[in-house]
FISEVO-253517 format. One record per residue (C-alpha): x, y, z; residue number from 1; residue in three letters. Coordinates in nm, 4 decimals, padded with zeros to 6 digits. Each point is the difference from the previous one (the first is absolute). Last residue first. Layout:
{gudo {X Y Z} NUM "ALA"} ...
//
This chain:
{gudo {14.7935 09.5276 14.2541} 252 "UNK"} {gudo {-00.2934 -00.1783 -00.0737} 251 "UNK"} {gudo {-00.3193 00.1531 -00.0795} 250 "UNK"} {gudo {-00.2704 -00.0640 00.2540} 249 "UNK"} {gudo {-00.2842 -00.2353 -00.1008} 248 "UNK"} {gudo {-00.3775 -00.0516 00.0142} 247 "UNK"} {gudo {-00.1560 00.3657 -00.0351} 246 "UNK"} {gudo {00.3342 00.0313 -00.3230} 245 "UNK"} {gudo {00.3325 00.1398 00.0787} 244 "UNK"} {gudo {00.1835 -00.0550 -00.3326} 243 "UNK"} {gudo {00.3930 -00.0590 00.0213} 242 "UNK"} {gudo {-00.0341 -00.3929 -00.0031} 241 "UNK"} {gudo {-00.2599 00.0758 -00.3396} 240 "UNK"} {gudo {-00.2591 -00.2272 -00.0177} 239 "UNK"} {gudo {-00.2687 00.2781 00.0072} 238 "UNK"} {gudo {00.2301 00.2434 -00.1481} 237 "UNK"} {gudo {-00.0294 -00.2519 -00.3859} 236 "UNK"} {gudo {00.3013 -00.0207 -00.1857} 235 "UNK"} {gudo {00.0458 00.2636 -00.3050} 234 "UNK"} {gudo {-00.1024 -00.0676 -00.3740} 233 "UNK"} {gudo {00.1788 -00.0793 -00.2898} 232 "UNK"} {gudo {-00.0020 -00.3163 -00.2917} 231 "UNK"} {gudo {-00.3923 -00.0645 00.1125} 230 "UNK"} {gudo {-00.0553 -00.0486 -00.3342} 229 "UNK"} {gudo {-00.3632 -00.0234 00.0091} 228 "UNK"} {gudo {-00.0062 00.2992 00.2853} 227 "UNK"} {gudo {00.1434 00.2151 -00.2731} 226 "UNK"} {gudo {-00.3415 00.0505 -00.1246} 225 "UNK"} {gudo {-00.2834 -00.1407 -00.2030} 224 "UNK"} {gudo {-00.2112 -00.3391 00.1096} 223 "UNK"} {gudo {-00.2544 -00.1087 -00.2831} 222 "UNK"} {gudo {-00.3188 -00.2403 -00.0172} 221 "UNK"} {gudo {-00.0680 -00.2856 -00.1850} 220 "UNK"} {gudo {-00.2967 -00.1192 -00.0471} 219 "UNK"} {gudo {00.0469 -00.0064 -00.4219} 218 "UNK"} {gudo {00.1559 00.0139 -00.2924} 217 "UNK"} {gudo {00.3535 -00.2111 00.0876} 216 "UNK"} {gudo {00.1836 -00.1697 -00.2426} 215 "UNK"} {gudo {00.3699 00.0556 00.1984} 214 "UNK"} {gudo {00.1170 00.1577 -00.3272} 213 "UNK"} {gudo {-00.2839 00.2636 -00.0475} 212 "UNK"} {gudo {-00.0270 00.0923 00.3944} 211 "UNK"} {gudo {00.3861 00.0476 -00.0281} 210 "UNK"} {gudo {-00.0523 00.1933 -00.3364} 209 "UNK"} {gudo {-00.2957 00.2479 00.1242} 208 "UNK"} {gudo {00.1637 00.0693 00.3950} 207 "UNK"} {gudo {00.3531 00.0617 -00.2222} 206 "UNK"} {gudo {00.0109 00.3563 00.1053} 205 "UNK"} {gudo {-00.0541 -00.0121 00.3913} 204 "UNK"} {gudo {00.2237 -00.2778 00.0268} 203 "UNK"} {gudo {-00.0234 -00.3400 00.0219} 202 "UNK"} {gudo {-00.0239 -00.2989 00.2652} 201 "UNK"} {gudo {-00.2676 -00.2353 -00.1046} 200 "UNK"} {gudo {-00.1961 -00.2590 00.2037} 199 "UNK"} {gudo {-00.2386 -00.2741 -00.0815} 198 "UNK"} {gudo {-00.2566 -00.1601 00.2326} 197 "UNK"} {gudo {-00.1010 -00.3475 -00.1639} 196 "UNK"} {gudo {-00.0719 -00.1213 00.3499} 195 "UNK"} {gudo {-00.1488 00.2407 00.1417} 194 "UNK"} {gudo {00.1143 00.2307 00.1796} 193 "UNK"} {gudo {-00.0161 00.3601 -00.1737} 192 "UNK"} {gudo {-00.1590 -00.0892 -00.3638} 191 "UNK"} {gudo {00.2891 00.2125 -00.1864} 190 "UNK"} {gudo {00.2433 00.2287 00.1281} 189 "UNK"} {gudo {00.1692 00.2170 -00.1533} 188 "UNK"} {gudo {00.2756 00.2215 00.1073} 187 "UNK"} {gudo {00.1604 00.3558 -00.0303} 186 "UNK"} {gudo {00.3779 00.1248 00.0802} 185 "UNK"} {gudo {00.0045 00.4125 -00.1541} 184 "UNK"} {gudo {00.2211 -00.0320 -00.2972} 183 "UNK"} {gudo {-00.2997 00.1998 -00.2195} 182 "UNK"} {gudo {-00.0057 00.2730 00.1986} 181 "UNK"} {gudo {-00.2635 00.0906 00.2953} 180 "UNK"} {gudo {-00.1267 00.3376 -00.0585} 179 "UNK"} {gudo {-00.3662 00.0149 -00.0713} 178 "UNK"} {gudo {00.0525 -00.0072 -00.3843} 177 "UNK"} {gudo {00.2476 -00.3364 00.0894} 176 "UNK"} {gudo {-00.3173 -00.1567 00.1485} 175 "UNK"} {gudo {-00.2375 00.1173 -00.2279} 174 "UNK"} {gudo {00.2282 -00.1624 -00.3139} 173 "UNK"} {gudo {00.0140 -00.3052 00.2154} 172 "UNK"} {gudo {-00.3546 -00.0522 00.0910} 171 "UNK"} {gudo {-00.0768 00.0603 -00.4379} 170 "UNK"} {gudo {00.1771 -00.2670 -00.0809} 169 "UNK"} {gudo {-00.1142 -00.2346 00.2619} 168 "UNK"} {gudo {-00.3178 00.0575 -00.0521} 167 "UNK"} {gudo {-00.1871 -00.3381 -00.0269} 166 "UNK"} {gudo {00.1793 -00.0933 00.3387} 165 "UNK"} {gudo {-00.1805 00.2638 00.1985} 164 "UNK"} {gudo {-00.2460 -00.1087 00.2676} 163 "UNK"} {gudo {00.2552 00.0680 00.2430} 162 "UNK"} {gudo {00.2396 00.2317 00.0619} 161 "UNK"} {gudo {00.2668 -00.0304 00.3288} 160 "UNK"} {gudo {00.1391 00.3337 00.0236} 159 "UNK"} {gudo {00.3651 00.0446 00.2516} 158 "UNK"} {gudo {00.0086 00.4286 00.0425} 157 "UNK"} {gudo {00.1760 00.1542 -00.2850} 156 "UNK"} {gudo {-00.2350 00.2833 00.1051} 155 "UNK"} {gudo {-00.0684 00.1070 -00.3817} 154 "UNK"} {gudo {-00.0799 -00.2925 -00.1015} 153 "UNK"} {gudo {-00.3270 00.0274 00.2276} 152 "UNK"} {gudo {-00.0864 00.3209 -00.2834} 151 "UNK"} {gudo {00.1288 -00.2193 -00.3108} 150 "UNK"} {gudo {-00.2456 -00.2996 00.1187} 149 "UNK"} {gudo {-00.3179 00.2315 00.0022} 148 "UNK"} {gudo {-00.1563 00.0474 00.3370} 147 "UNK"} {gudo {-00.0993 00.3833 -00.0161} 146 "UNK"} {gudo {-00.2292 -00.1414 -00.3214} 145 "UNK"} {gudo {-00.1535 -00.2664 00.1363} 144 "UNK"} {gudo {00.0407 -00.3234 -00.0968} 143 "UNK"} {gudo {-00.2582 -00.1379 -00.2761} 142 "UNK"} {gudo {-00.0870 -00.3807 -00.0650} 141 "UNK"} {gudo {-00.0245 -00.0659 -00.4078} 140 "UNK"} {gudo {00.4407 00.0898 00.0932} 139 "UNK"} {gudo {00.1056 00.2499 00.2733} 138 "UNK"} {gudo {00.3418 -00.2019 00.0768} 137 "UNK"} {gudo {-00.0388 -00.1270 00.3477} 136 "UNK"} {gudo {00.1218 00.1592 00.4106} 135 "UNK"} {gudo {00.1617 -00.1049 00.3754} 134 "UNK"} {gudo {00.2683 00.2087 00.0311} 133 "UNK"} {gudo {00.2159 -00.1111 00.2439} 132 "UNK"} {gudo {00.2346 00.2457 00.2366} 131 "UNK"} {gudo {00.2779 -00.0721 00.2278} 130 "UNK"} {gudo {00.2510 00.0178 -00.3381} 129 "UNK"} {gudo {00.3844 -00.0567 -00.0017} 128 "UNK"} {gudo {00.1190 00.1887 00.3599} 127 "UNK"} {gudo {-00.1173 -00.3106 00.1841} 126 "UNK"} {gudo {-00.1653 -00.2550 -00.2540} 125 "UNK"} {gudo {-00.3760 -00.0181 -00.0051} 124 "UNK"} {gudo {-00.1123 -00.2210 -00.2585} 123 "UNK"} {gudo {00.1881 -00.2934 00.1444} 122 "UNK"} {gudo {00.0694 -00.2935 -00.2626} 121 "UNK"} {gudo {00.0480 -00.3742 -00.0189} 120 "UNK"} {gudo {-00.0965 00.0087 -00.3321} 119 "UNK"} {gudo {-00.3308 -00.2216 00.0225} 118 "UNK"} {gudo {-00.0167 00.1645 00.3626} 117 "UNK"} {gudo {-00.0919 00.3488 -00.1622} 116 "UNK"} {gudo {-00.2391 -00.1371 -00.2730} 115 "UNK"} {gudo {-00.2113 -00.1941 00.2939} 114 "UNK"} {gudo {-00.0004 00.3440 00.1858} 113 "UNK"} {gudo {-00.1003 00.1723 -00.3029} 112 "UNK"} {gudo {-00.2523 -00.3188 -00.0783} 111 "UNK"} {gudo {-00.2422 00.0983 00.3250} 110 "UNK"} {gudo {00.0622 -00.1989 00.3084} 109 "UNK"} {gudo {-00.4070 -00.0439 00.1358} 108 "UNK"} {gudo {-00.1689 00.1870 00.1953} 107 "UNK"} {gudo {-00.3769 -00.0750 00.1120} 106 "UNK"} {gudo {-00.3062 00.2314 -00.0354} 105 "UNK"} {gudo {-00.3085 00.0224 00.1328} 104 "UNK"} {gudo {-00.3534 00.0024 -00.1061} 103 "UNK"} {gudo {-00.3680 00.0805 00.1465} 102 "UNK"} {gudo {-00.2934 00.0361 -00.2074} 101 "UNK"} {gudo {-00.2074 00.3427 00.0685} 100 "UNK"} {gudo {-00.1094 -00.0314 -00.3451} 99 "UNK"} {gudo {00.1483 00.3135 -00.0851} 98 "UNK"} {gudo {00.2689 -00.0945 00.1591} 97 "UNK"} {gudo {00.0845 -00.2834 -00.2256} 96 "UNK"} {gudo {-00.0277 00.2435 -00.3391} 95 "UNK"} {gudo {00.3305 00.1644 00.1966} 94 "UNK"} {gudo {00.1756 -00.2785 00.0863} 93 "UNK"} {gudo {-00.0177 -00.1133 -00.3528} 92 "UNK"} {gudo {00.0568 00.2868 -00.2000} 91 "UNK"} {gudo {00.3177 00.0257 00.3390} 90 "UNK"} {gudo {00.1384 -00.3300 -00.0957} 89 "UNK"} {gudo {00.1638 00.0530 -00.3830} 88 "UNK"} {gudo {00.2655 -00.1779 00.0793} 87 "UNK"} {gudo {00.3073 00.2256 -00.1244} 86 "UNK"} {gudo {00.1706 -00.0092 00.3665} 85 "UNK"} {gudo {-00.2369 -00.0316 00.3071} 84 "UNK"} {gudo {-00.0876 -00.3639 -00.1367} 83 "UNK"} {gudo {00.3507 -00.1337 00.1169} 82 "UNK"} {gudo {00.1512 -00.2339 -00.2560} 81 "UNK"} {gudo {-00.2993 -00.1041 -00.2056} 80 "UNK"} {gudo {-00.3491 00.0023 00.0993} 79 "UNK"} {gudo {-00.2197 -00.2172 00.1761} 78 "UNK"} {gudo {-00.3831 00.0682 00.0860} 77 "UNK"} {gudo {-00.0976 -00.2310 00.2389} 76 "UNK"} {gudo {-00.3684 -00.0545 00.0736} 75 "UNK"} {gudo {-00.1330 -00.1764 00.3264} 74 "UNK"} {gudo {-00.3261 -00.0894 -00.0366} 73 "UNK"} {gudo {-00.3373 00.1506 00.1659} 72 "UNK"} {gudo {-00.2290 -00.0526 -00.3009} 71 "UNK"} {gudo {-00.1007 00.3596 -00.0885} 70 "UNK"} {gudo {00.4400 00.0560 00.0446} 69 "UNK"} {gudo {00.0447 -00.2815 -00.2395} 68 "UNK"} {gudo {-00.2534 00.1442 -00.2545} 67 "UNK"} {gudo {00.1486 00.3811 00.0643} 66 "UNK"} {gudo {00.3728 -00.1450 -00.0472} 65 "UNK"} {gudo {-00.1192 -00.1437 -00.3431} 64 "UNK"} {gudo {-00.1565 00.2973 -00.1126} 63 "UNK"} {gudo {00.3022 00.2190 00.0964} 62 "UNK"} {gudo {00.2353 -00.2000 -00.2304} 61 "UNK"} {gudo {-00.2643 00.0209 -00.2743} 60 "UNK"} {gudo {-00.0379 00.3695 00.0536} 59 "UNK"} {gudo {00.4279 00.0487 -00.0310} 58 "UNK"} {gudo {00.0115 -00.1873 -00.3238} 57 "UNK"} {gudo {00.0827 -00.3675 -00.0111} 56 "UNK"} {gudo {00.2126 -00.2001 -00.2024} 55 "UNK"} {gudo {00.3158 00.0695 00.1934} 54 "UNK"} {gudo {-00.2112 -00.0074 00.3231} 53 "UNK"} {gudo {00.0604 -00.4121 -00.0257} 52 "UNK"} {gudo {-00.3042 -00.0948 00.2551} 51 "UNK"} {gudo {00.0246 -00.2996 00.2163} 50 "UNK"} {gudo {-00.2776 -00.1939 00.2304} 49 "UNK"} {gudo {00.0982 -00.2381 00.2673} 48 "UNK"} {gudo {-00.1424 -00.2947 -00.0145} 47 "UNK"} {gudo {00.3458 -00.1984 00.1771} 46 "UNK"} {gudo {00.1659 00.2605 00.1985} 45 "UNK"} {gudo {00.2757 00.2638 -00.1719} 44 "UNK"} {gudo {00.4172 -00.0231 00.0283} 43 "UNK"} {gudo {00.0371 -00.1465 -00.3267} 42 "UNK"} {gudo {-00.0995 00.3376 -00.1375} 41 "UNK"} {gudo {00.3212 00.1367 00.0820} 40 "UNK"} {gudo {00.0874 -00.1881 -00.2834} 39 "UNK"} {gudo {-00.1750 00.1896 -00.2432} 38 "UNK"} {gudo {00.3519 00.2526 00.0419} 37 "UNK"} {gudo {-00.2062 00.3196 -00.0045} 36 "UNK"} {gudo {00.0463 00.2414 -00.2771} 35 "UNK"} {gudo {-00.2874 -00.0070 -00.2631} 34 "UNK"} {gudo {-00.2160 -00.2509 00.1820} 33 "UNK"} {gudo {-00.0684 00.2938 00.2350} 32 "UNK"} {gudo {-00.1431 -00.2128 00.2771} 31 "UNK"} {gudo {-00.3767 -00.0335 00.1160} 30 "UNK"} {gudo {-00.0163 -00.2431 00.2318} 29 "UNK"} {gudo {-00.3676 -00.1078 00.1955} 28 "UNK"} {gudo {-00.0544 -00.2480 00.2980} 27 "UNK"} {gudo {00.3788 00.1292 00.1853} 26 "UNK"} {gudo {00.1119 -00.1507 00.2926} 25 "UNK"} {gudo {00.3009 -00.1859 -00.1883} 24 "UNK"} {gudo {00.0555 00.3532 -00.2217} 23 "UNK"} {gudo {-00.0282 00.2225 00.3673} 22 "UNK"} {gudo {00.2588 -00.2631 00.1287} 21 "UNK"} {gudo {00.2654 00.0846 -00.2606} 20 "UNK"} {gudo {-00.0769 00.3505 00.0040} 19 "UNK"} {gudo {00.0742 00.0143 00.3759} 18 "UNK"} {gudo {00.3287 -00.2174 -00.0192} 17 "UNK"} {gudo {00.0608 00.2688 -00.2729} 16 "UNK"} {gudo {00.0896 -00.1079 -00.3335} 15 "UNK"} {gudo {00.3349 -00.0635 -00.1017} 14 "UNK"} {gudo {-00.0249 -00.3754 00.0063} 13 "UNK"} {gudo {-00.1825 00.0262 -00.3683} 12 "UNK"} {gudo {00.3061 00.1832 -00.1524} 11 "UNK"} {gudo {-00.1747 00.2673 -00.1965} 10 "UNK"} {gudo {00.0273 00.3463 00.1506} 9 "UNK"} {gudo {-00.1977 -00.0517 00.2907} 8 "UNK"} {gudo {-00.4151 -00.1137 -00.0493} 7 "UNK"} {gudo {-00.0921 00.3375 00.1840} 6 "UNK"} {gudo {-00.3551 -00.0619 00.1169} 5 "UNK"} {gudo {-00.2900 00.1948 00.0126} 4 "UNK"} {gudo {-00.2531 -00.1526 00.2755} 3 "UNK"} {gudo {-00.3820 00.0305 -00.0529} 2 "UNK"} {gudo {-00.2237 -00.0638 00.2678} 1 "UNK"} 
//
């Protein structure tokens, strides 16, 4: 059996209660050295056998699950914050079913959700934005061309972009091109829960000099919107006294 594993955004207690016991269980690990906190490897049985995928290509990673598999081990393959986001899990899933090997998946809290709580932040503020965009620069990686960062811009919906700190320069010119100006509140956030986690409240223009003076190059990802500033929004109906909700009447 292979499980896929969402490591959490970096803090090693932020993994699943699952994942946790799927990594003590486990009699193979292959991580993604690249991005998982190696701690969470402090979690595996004594002759277990680990794999760093970050100096691996996709067949080697698949060769090792087959030999475990042939053997009847237990193979976890862990990725960073939740695999369903940039973690490359369905080549894999899909070369497993042709060998009729079975896998599942579990969640783990993916590093927009880590970003959020290192600012204390809700990307869904009433009457602000109830929208996230989800998206990355097109960079040796290609994006699709109806999901270009000027188009998404264009909704002035909250974006959180990953995989995109090399391009700073160029995120904020397709920003403004979409439509969001160069005032618009924007934030960095570097390394989401660990321990030398970094954040960086700028704008939408100075994304290329606050990244510059704050030394950071790299796993980071960015939040854009007025939700960073959070300076104006309306309360929430659900907890409002004059809101009639399934569980409460309004008052009078």
């Amino acid at each position: 059996m292979i499980k896929f594993v969402g490591a959490g955004s970096g803090a090693p207690d932020l993994i699943t209660v699952r994942g946790m016991k799927l990594l003590q269980e486990a009699d193979v690990i292959i991580y993604a050295g690249s991005l998982v906190n190696p701690q969470l490897l402090e979690y595996k049985k004594e002759g277990c056998q680990v794999y760093n995928s970050a100096y691996m290509t996709l067949e080697e990673v698949l060769e090792v699950m087959y030999k475990a598999e042939a053997k009847g081990l237990l193979t976890v393959r862990l990725h960073t914050g939740d695999p369903c986001l940039y973690g490359a899990i369905r080549e894999q899933m899909d070369e497993l079913d042709k060998k009729g090997i079975e896998y599942d998946s579990t969640p783990g809290v993916s590093s927009f959700c880590g970003a959020a709580s290192a600012l204390n932040l809700e990307y869904t503020l009433p009457d602000v934005s109830q929208s996230v965009i989800i998206t990355r620069m097109a960079g040796r990686t290609p994006v699709p061309e109806k999901e270009e960062i000027a188009s998404f811009a264009a909704h002035h919906a909250t974006m959180v972009v990953f995989l995109s700190t090399g391009m700073l320069e160029k995120l904020s010119e397709r920003l403004i091109e979409g439509g969001y100006t160069r005032d618009t509140p924007a934030a960095i956030v570097y390394k989401a829960t660990w321990e030398d986690e970094k954040t960086v409240v700028c704008t939408v223009g100075t994304l290329a000099q606050s990244a510059k003076e704050n030394n950071i190059t790299k796993t980071a990802l960015m939040i854009i919107g007025d939700v960073v500033s959070h300076s104006h929004y309306n309360r929430s109906e659900l907890y409002n006294p004059a809101f009639t909700t399934e569980f409460r009447q309004a008052s009078k």
